[in-house]
KEMARVO-432090 format. One record per atom (N, C-alpha, C): atom name; x, y, z. Coordinates in nm, 4 decimals, decimal comma. Layout:
<recs>
<'CA' <X Y Z>>
...
</recs>
This chain:
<recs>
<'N' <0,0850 -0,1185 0,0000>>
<'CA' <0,0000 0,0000 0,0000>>
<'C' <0,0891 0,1243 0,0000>>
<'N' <0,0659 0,2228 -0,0819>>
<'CA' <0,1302 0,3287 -0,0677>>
<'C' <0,1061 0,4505 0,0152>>
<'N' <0,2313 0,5014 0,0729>>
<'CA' <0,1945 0,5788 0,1881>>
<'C' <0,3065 0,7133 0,2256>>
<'N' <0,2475 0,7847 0,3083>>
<'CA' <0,3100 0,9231 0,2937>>
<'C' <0,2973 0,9104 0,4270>>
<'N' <0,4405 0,9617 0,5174>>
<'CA' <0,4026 0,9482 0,6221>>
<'C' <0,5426 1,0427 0,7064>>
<'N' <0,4237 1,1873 0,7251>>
<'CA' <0,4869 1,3161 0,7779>>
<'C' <0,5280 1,3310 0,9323>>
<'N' <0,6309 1,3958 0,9543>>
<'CA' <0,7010 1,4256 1,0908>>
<'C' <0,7738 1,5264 1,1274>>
<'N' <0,8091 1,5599 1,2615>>
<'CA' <0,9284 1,6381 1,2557>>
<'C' <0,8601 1,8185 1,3080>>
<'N' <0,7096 1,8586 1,3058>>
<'CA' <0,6867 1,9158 1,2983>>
<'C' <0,6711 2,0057 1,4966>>
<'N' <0,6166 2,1210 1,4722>>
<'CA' <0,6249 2,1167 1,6156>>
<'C' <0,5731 2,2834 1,6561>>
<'N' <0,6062 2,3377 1,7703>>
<'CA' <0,6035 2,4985 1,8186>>
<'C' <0,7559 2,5571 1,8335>>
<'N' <0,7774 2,6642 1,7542>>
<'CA' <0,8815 2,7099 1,7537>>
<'C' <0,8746 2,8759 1,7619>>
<'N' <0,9584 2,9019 1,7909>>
<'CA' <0,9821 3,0603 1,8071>>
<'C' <1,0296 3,1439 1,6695>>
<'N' <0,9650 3,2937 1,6131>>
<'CA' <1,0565 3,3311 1,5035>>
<'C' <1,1992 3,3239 1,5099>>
<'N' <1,2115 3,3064 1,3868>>
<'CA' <1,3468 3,2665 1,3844>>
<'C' <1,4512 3,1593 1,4211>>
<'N' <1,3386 3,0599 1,4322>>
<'CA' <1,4053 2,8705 1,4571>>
<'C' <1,4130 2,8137 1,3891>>
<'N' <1,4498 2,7050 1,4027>>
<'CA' <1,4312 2,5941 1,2864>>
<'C' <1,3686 2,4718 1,3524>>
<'N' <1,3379 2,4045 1,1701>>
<'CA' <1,2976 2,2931 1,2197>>
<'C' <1,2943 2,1976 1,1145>>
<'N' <1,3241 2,0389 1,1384>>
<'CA' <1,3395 1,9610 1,0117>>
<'C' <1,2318 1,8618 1,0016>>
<'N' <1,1587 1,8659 0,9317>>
<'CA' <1,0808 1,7612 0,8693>>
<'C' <1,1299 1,6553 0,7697>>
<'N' <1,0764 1,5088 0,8088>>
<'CA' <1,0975 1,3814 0,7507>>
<'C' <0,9621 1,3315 0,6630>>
<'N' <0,9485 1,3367 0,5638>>
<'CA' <0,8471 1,2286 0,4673>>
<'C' <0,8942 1,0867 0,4246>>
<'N' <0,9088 0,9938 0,5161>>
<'CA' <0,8837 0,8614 0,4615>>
<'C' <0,8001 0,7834 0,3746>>
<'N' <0,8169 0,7476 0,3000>>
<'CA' <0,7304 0,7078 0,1359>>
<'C' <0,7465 0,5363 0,1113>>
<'N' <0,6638 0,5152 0,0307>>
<'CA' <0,6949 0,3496 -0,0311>>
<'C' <0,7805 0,3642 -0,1028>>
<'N' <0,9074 0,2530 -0,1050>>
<'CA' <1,0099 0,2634 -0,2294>>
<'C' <0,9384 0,2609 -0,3655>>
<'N' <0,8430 0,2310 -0,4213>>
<'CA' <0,7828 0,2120 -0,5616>>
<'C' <0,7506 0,3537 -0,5912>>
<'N' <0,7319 0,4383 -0,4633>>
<'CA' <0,6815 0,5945 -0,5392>>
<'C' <0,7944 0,6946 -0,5334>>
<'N' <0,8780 0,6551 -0,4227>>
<'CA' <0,9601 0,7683 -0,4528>>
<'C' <1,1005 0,7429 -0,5027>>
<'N' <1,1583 0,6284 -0,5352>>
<'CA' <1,2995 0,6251 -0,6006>>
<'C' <1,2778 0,7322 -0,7687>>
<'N' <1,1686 0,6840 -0,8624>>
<'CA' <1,2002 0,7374 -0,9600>>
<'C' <1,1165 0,8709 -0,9795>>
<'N' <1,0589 0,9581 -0,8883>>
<'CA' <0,9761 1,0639 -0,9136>>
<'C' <1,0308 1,1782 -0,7851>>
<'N' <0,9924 1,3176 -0,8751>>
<'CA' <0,9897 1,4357 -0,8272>>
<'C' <0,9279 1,4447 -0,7107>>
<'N' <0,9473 1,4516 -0,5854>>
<'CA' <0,8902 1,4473 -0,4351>>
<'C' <0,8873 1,6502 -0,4185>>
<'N' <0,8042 1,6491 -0,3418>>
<'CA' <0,7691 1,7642 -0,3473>>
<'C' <0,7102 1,7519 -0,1406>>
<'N' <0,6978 1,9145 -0,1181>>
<'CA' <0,6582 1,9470 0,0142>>
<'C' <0,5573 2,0445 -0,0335>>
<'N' <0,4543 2,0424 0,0658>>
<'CA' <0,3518 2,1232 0,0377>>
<'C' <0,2861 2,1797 0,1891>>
<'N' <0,1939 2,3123 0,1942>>
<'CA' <0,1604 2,2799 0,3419>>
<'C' <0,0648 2,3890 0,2994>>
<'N' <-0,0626 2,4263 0,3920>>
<'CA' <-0,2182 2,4733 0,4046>>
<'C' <-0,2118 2,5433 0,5221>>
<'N' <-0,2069 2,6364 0,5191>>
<'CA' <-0,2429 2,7001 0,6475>>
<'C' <-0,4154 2,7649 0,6638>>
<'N' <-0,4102 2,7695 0,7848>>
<'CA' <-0,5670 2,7658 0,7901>>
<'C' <-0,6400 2,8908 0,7214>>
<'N' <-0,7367 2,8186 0,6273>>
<'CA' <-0,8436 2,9433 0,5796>>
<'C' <-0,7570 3,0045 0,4069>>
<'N' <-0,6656 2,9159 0,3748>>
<'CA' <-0,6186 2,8812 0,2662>>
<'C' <-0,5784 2,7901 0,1450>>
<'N' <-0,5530 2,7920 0,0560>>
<'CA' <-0,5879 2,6562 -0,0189>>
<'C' <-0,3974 2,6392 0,0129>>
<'N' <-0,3636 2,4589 0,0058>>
<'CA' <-0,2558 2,4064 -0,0230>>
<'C' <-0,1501 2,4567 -0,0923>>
<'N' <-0,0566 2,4860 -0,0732>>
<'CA' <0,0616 2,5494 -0,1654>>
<'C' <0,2060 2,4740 -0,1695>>
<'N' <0,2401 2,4511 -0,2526>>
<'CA' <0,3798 2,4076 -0,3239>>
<'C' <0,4974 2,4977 -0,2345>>
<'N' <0,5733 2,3851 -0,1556>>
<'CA' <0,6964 2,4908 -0,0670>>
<'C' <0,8319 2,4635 -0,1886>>
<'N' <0,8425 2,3403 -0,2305>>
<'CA' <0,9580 2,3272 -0,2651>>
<'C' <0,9333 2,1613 -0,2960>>
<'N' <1,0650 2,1196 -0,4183>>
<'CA' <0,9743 1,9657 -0,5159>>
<'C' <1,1908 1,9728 -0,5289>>
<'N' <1,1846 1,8279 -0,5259>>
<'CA' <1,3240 1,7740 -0,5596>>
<'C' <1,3323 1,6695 -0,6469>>
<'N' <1,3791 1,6238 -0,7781>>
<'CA' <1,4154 1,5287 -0,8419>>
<'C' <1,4520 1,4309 -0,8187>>
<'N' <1,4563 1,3134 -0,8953>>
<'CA' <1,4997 1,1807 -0,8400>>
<'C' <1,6697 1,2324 -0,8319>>
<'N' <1,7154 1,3261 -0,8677>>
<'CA' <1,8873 1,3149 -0,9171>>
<'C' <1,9085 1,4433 -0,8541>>
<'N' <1,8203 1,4951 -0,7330>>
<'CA' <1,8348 1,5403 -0,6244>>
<'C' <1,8489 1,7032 -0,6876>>
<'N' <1,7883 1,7733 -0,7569>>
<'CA' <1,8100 1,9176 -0,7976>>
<'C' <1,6848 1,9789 -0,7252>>
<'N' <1,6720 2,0628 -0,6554>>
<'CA' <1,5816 2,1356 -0,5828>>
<'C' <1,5140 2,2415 -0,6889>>
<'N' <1,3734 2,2453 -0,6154>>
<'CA' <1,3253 2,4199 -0,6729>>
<'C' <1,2502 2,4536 -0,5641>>
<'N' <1,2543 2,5549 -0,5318>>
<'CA' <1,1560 2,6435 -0,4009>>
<'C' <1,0230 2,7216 -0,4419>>
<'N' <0,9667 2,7503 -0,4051>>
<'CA' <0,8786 2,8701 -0,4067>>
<'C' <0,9288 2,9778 -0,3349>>
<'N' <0,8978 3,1291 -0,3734>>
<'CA' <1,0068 3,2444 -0,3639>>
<'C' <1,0136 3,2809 -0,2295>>
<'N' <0,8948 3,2345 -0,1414>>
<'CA' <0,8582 3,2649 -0,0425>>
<'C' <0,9546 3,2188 0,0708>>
<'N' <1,0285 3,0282 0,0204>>
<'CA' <1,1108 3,0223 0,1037>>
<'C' <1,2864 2,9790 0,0629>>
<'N' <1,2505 3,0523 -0,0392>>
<'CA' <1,4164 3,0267 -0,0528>>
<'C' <1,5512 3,1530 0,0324>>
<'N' <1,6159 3,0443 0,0208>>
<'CA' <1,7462 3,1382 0,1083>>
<'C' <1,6840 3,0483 0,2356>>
<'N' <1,6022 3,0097 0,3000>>
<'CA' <1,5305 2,9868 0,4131>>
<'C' <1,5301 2,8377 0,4579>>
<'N' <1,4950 2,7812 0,3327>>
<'CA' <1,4393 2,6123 0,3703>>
<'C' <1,5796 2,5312 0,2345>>
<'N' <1,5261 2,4024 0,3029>>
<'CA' <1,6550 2,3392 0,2132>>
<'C' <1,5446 2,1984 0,1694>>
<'N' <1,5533 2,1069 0,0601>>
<'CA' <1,4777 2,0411 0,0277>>
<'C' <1,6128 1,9591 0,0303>>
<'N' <1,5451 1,8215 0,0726>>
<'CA' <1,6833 1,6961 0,0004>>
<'C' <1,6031 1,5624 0,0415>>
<'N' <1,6754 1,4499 -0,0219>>
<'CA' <1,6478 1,3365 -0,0316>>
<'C' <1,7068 1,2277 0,0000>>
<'N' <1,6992 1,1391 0,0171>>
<'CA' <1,7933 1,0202 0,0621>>
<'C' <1,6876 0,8852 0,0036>>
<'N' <1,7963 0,8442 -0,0722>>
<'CA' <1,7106 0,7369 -0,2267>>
<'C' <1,6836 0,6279 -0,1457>>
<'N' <1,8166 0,5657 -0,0946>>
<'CA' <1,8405 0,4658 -0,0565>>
<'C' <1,7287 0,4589 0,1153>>
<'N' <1,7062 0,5591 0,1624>>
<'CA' <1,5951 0,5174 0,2859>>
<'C' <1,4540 0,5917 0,2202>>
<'N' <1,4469 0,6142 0,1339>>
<'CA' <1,2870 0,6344 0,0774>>
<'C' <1,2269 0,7145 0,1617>>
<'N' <1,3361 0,8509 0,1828>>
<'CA' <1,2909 0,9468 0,2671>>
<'C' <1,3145 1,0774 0,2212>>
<'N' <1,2621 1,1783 0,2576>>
<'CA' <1,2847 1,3617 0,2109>>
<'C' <1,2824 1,4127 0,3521>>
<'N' <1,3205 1,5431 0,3088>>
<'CA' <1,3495 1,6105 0,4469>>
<'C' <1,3262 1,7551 0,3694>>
<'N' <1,2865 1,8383 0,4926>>
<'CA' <1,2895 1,9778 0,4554>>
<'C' <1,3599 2,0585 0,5733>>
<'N' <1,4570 2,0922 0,5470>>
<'CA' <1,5046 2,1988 0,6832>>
<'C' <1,4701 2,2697 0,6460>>
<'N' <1,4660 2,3882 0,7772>>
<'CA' <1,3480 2,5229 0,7361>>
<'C' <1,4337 2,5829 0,8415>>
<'N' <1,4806 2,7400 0,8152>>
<'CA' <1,5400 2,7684 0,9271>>
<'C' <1,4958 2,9165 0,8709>>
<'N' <1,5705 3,0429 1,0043>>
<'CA' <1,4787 3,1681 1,0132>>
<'C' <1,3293 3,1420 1,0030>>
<'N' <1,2616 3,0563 1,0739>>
<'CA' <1,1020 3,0444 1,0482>>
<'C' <1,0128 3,1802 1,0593>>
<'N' <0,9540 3,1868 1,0514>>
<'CA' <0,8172 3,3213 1,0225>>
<'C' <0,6931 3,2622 1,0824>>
<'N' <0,6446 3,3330 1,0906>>
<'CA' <0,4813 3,3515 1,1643>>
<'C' <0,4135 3,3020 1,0545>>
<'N' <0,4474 3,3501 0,9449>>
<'CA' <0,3729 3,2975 0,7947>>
<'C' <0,3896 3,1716 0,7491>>
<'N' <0,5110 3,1016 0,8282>>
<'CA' <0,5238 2,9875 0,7735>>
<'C' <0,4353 2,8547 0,8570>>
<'N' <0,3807 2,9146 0,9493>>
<'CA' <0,2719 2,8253 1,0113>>
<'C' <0,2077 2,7707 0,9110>>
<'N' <0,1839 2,6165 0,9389>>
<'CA' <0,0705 2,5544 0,8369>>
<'C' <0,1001 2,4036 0,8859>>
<'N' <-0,0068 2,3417 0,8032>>
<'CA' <0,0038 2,1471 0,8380>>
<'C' <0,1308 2,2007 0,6657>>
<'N' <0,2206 2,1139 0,6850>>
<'CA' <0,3054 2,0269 0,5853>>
<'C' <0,2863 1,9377 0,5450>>
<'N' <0,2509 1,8659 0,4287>>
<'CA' <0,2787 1,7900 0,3541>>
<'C' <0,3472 1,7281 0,2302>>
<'N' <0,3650 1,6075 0,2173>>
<'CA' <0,4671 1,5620 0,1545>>
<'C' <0,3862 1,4607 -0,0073>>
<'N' <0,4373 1,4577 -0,1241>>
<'CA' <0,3588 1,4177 -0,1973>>
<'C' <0,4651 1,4307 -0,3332>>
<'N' <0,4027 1,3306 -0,4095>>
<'CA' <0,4286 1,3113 -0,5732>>
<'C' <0,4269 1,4742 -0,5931>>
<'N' <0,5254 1,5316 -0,7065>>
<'CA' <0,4851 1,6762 -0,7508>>
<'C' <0,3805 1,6529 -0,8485>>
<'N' <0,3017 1,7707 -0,8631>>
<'CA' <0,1768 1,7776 -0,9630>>
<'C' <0,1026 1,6709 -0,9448>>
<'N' <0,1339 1,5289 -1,0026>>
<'CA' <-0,0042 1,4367 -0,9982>>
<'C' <0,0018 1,3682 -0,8441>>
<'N' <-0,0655 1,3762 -0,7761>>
<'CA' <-0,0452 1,3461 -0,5985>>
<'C' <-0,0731 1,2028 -0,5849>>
<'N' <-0,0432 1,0890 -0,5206>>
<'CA' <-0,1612 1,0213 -0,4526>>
<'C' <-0,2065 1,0751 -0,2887>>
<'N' <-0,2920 1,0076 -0,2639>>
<'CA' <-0,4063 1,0005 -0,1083>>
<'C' <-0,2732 1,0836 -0,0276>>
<'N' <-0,2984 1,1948 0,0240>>
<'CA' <-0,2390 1,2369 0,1056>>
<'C' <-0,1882 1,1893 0,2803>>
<'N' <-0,1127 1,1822 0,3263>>
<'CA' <-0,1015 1,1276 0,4514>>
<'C' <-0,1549 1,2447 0,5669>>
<'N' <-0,1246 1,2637 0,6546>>
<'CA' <-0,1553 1,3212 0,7957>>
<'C' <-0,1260 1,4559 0,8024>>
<'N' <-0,0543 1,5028 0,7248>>
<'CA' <0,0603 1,6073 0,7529>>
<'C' <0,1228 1,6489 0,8802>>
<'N' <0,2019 1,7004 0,9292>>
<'CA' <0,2575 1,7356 1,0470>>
<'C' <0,2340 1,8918 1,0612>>
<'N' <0,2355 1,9518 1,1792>>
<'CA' <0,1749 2,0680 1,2130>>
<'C' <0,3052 2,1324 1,2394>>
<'N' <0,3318 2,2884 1,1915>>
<'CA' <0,4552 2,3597 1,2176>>
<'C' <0,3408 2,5077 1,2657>>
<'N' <0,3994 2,4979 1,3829>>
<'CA' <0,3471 2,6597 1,4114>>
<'C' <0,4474 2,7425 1,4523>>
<'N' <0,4643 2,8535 1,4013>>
<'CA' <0,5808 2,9791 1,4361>>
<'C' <0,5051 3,0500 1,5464>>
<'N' <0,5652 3,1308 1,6335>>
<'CA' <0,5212 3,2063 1,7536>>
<'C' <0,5777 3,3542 1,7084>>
<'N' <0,5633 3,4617 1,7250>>
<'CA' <0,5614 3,5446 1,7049>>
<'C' <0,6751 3,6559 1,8237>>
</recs>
């Protein structure tokens, strides 16, 4: 069964960090674009940042310089470090196929404090 399965998330102060883990089935993520995504409340889902199977990053403008996207093939895992956090960057995170998704998992909750 295939599965998405988010962590790492938490309460932090501006200007912290924090690293999130997406564990995946090996069948979905060795050969496809993995991507992070996250919803904050009373908004639709948005694209943070998507990494290649051959590990080349792209961000959204919002968090680059800020967050780091990467992968690790061989444990069928992604990670997002996120550091200088923001108040804005509160939201559930999630982790997913880029563009065509399957069933989303749980997401993990990141809240910034102000």
């Amino acid at each position: 069964q295939v599965q998405l399965v988010e962590s790492g998330g938490g309460l932090v102060q501006a200007g912290g960090s924090l690293r999130l883990s997406c564990a995946a089935s090996a069948n979905i993520f060795r050969a496809n674009t993995m991507a992070w995504y996250r919803q904050a409340p009373g908004k639709e889902r948005e694209l943070v940042a998507r990494i290649g199977p051959t590990n080349i990053p792209d961000y959204a403008d919002s968090v680059k310089g800020r967050f780091t996207i990467s992968r690790d093939n061989a444990k069928n895992t992604m990670y997002l470090q996120m550091n200088s956090l923001k108040p804005e960057d509160t939201a559930v995170y999630y982790c997913n196929l880029y563009r065509v998704t399957i069933p989303w998992g749980q997401g993990t909750q990141v809240t910034v404090s102000s």
